[in-house]
GULUMVEX-462725 format. One record per residue: residue in one letter; residue number from 1; y, x, z of N, C-alpha, C in turn. Coordinates in nm, 2 decimals. Example, Ala and Ser with C-alpha at 12.3 -4.5 7.8 and 13.67 -1.06 7.14 Angstrom:
<recs>
REC / A / 1 / -0.57 / 1.32 / 0.78 / -0.45 / 1.23 / 0.78 / -0.33 / 1.32 / 0.78
REC / S / 2 / -0.22 / 1.28 / 0.71 / -0.11 / 1.37 / 0.71 / 0.00 / 1.29 / 0.79
</recs>
This chain:
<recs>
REC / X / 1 / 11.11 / -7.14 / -25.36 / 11.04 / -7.05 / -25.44 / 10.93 / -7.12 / -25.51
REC / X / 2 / 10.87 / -7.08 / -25.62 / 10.78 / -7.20 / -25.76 / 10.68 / -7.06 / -25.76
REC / X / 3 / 10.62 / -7.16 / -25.82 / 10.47 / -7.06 / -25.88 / 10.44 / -7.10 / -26.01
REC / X / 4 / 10.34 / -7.02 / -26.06 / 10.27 / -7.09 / -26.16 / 10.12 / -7.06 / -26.22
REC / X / 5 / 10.10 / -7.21 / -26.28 / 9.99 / -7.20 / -26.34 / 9.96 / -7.15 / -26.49
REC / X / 6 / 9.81 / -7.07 / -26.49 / 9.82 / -7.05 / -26.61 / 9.62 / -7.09 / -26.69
REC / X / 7 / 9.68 / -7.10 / -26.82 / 9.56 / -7.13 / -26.90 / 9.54 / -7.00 / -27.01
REC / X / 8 / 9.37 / -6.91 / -27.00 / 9.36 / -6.88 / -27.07 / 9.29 / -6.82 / -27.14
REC / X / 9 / 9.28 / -6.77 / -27.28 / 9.13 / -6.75 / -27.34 / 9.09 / -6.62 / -27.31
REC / X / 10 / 8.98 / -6.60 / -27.26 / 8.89 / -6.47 / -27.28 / 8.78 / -6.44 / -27.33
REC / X / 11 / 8.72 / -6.37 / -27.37 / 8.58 / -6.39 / -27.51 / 8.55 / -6.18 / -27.44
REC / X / 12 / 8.46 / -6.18 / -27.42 / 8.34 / -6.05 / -27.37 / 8.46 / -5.96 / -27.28
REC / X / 13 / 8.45 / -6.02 / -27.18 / 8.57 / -5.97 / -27.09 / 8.72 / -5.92 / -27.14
REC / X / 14 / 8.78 / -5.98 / -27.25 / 8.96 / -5.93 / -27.28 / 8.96 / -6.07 / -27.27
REC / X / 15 / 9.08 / -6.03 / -27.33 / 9.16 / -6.16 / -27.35 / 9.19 / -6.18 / -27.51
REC / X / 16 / 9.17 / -6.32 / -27.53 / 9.13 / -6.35 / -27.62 / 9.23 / -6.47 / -27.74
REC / X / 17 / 9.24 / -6.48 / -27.88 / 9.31 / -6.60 / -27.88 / 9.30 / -6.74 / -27.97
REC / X / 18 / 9.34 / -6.80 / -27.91 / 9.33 / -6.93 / -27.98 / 9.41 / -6.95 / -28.10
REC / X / 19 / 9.32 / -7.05 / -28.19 / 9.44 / -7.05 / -28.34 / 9.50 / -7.13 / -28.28
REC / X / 20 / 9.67 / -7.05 / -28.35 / 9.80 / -7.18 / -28.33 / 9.72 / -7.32 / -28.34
REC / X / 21 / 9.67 / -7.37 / -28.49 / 9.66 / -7.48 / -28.53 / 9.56 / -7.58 / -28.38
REC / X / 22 / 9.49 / -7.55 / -28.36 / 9.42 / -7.57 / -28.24 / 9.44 / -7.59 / -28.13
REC / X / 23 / 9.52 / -7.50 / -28.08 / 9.57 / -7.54 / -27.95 / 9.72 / -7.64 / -27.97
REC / X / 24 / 9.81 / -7.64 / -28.06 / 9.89 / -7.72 / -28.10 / 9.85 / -7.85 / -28.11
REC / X / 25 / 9.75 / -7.91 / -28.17 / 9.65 / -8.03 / -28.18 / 9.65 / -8.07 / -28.13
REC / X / 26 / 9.59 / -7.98 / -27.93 / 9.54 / -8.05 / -27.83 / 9.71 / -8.09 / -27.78
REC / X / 27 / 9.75 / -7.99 / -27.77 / 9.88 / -8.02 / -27.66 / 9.99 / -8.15 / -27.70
REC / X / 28 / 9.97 / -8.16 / -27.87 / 10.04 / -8.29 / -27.94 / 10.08 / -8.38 / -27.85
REC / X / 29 / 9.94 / -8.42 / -27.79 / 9.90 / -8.55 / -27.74 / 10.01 / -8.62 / -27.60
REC / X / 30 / 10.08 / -8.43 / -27.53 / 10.11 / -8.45 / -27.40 / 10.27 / -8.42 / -27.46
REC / X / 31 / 10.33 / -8.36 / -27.58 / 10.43 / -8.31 / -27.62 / 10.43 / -8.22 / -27.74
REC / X / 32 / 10.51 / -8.15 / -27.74 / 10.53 / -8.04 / -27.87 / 10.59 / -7.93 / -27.84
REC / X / 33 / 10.49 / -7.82 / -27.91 / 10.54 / -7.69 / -27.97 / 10.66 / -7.65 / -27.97
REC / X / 34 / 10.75 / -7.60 / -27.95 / 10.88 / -7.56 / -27.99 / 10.94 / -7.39 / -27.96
REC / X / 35 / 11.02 / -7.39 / -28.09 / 11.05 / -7.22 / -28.09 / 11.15 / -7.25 / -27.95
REC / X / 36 / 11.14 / -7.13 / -27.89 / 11.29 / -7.15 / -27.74 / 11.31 / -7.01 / -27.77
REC / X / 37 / 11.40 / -7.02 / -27.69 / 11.49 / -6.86 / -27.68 / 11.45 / -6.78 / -27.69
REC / X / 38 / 11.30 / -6.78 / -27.61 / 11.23 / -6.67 / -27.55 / 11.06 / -6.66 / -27.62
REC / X / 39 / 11.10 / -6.75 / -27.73 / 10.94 / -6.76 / -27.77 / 10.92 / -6.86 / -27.83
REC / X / 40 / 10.78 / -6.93 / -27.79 / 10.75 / -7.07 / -27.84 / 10.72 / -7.12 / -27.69
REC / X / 41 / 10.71 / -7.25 / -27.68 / 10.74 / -7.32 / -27.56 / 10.71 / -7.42 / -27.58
REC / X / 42 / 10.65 / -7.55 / -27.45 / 10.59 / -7.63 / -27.48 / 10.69 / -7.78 / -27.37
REC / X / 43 / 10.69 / -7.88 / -27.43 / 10.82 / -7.98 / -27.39 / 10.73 / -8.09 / -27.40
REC / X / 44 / 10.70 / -8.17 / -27.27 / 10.63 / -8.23 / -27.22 / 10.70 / -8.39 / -27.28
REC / X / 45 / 10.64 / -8.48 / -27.29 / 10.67 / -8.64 / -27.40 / 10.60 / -8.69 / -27.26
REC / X / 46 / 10.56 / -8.70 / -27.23 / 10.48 / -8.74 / -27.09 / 10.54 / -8.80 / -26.97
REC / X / 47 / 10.66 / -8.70 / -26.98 / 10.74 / -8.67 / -26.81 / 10.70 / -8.56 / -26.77
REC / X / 48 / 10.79 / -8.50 / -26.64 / 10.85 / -8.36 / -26.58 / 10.67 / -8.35 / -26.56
REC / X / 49 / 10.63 / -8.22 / -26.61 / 10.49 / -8.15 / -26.58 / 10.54 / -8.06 / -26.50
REC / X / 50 / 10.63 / -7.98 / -26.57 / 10.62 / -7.88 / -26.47 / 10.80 / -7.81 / -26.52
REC / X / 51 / 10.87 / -7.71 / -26.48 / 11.02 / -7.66 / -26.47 / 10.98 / -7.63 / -26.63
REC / X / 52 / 10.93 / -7.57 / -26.68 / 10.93 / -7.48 / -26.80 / 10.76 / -7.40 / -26.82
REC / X / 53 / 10.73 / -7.43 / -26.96 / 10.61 / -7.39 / -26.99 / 10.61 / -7.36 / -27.12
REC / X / 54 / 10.56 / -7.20 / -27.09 / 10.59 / -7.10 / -27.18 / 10.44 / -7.04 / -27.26
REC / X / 55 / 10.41 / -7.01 / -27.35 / 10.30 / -7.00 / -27.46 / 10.34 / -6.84 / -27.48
REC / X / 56 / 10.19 / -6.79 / -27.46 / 10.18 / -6.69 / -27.47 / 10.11 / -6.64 / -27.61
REC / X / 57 / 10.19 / -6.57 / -27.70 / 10.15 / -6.60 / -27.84 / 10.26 / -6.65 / -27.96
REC / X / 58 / 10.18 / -6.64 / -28.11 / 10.27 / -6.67 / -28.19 / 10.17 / -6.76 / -28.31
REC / X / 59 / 10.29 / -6.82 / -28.36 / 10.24 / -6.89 / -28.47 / 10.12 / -6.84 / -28.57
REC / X / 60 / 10.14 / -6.75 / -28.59 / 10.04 / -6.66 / -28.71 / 9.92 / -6.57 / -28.64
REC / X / 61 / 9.93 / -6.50 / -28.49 / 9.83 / -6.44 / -28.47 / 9.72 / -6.56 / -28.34
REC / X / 62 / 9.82 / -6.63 / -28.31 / 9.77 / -6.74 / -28.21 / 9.85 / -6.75 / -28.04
REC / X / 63 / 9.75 / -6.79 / -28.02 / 9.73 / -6.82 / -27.93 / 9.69 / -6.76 / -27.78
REC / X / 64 / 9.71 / -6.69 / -27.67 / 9.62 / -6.66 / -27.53 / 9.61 / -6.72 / -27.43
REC / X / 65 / 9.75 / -6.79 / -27.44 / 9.77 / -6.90 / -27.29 / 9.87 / -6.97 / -27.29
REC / X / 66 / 9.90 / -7.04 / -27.20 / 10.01 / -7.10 / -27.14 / 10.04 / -7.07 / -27.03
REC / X / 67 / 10.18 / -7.10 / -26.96 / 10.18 / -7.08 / -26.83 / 10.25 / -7.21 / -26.76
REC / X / 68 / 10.27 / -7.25 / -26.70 / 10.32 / -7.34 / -26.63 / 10.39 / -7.38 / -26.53
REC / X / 69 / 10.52 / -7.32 / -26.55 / 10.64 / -7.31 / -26.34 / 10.66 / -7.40 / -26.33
REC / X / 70 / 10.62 / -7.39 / -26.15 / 10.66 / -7.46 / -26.06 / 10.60 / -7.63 / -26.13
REC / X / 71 / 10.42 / -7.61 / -26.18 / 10.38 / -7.79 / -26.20 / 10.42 / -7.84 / -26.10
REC / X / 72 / 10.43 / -7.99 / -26.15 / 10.44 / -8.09 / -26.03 / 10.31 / -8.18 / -26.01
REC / X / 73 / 10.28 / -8.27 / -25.95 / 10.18 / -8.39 / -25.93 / 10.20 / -8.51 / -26.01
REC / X / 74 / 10.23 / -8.46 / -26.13 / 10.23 / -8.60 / -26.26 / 10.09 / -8.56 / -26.27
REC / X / 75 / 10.10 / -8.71 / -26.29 / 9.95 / -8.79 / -26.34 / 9.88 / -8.72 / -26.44
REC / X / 76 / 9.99 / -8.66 / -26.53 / 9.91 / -8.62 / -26.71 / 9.87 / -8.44 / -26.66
REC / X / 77 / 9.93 / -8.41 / -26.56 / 9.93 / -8.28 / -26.57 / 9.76 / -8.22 / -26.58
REC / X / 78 / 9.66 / -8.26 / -26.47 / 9.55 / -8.25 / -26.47 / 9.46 / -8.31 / -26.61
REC / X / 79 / 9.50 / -8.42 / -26.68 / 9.45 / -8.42 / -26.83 / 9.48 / -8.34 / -26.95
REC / X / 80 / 9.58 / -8.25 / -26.90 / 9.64 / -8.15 / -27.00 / 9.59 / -8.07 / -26.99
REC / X / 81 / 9.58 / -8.05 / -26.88 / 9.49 / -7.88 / -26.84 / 9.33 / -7.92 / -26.86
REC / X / 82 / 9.31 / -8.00 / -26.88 / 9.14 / -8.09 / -26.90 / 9.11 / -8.10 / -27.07
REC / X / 83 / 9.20 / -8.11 / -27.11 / 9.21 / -8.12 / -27.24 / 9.24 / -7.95 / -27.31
REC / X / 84 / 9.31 / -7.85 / -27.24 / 9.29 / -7.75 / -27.28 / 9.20 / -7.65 / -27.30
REC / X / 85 / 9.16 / -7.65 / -27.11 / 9.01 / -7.63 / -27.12 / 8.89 / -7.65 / -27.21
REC / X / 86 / 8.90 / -7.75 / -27.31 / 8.80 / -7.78 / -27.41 / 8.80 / -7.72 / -27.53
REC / X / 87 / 8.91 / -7.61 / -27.50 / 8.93 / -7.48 / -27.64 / 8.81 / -7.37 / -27.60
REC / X / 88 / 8.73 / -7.37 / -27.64 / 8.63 / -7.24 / -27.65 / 8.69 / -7.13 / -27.53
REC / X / 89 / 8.62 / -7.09 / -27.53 / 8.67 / -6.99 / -27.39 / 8.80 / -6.97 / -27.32
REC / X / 90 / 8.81 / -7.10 / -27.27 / 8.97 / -7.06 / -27.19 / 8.94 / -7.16 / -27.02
REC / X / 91 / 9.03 / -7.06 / -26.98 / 9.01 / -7.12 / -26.79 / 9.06 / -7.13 / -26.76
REC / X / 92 / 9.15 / -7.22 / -26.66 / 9.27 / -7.25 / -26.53 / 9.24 / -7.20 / -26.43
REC / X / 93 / 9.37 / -7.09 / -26.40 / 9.35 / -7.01 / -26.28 / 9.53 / -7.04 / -26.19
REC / X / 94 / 9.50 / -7.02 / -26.10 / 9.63 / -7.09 / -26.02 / 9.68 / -6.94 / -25.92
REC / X / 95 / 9.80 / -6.98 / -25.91 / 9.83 / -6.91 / -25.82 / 9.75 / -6.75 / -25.68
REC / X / 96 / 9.80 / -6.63 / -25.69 / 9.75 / -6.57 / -25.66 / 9.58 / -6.58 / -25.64
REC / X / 97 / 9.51 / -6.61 / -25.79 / 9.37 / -6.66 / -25.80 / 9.31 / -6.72 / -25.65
REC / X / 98 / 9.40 / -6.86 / -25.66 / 9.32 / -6.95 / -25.56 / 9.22 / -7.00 / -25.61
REC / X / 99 / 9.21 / -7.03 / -25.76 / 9.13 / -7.08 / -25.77 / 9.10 / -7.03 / -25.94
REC / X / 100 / 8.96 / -7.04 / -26.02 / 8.93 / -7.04 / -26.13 / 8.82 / -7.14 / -26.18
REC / X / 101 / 8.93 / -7.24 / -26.31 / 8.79 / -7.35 / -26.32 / 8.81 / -7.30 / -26.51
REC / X / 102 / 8.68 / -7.39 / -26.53 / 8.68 / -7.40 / -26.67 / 8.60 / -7.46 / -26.69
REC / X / 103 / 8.59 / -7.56 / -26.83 / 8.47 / -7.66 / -26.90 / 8.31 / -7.67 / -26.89
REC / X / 104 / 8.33 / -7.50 / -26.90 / 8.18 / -7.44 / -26.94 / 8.15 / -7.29 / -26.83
REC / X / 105 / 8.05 / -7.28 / -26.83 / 8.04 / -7.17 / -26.75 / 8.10 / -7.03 / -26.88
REC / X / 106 / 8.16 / -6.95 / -26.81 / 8.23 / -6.83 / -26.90 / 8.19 / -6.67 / -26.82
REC / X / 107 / 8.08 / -6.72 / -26.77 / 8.10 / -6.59 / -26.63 / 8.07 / -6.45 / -26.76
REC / X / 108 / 7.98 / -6.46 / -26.87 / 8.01 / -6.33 / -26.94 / 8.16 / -6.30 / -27.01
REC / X / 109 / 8.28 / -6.38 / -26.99 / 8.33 / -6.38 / -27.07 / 8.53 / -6.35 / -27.00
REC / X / 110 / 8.47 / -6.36 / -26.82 / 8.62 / -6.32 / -26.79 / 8.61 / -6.18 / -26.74
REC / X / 111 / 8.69 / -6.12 / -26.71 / 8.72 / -5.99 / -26.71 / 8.64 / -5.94 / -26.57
REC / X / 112 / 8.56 / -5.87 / -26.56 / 8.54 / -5.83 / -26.38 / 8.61 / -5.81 / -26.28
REC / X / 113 / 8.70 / -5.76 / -26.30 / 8.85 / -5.75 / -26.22 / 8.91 / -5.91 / -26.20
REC / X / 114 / 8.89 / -5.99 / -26.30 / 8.93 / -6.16 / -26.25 / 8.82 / -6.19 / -26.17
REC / X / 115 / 8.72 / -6.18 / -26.17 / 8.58 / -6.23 / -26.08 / 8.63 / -6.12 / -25.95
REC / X / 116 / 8.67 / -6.05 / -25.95 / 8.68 / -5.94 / -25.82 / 8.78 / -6.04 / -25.71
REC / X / 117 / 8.86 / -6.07 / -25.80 / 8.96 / -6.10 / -25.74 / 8.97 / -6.26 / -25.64
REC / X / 118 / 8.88 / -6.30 / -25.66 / 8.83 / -6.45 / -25.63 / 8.86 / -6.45 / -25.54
REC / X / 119 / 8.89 / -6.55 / -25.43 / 8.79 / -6.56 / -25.25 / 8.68 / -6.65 / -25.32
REC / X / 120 / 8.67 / -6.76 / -25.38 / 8.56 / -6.81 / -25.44 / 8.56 / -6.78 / -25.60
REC / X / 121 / 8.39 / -6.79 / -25.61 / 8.36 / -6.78 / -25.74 / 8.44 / -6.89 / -25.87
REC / X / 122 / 8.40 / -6.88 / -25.98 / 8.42 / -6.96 / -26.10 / 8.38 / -7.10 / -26.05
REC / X / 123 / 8.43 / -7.18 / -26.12 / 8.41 / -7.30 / -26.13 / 8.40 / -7.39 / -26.27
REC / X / 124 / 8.29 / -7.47 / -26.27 / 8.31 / -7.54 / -26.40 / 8.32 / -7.66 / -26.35
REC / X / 125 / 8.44 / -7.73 / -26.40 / 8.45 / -7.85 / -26.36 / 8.42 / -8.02 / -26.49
REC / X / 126 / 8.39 / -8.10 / -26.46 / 8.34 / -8.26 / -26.52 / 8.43 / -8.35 / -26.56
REC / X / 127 / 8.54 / -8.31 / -26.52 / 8.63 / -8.44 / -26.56 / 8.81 / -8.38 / -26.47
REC / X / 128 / 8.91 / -8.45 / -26.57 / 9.04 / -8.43 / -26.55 / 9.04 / -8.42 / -26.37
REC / X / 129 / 8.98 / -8.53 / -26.32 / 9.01 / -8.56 / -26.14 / 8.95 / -8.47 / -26.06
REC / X / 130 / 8.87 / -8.36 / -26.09 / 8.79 / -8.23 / -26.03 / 8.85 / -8.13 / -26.05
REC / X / 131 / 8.97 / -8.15 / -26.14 / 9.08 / -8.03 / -26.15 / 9.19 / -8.03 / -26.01
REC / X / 132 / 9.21 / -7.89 / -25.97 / 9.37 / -7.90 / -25.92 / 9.47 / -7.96 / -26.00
REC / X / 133 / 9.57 / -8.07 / -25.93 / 9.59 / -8.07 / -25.83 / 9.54 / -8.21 / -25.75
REC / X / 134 / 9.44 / -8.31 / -25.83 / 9.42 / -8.37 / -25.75 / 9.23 / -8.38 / -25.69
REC / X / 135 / 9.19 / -8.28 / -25.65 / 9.09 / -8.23 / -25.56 / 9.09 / -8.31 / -25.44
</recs>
């Protein structure tokens, strides 16, 4: 059984979205964009990140998230999610909210029902190596 991670923007508690052009930019670096069956989708140049990672969003209205099944413990995966985080209001939250980090503090900016849901509060984290999964 897999789980997954996800990344994503919120701005005065919704949910919020990123321009395509922007978040496309950052993710270049680890792979590429691609239309899939089911959408747009994102295909790792890196090595296996994760089973399948799917983009929540379209070309023309944006961007809200990614999600990420079943990541693995590749090296790039915590720089990808480090590097996404540095889009204006977006957070990495993991599985049945173990956990919530992001770049900057966002506490006006996630939903109260995400902060409800916590066992711990928000987190802003300093660097790729302060991210899950290697804590």
């Amino acid at each position: 059984m897999g789980y997954s991670i996800y990344i994503q923007k919120f701005e005065n508690g919704d949910s919020a979205n990123i321009p395509f052009n922007k978040f496309e930019e950052v993710l270049s670096k680890y792979g590429k964009v691609e239309d899939g069956n089911v959408g747009l989708e994102f295909v790792s140049k890196v090595g296996e990140i994760c089973d399948f990672a799917s983009i929540h969003g379209d070309r023309d209205s944006g961007v809200s998230g990614i999600s990420f099944s079943r990541p693995t413990t590749h090296k790039a995966l915590p720089f990808n999610v480090y590097d996404l985080l540095g889009l204006k209001n977006t957070c990495f939250f993991g599985p049945d909210l173990a956990f919530l980090q992001s770049r900057n503090d966002m506490n006006e900016h996630f939903p109260p029902s995400l902060i409800d849901g916590l066992s711990s509060g928000p987190e802003v984290i300093k660097s790729p190596t302060s991210s899950w999964p290697l804590k």
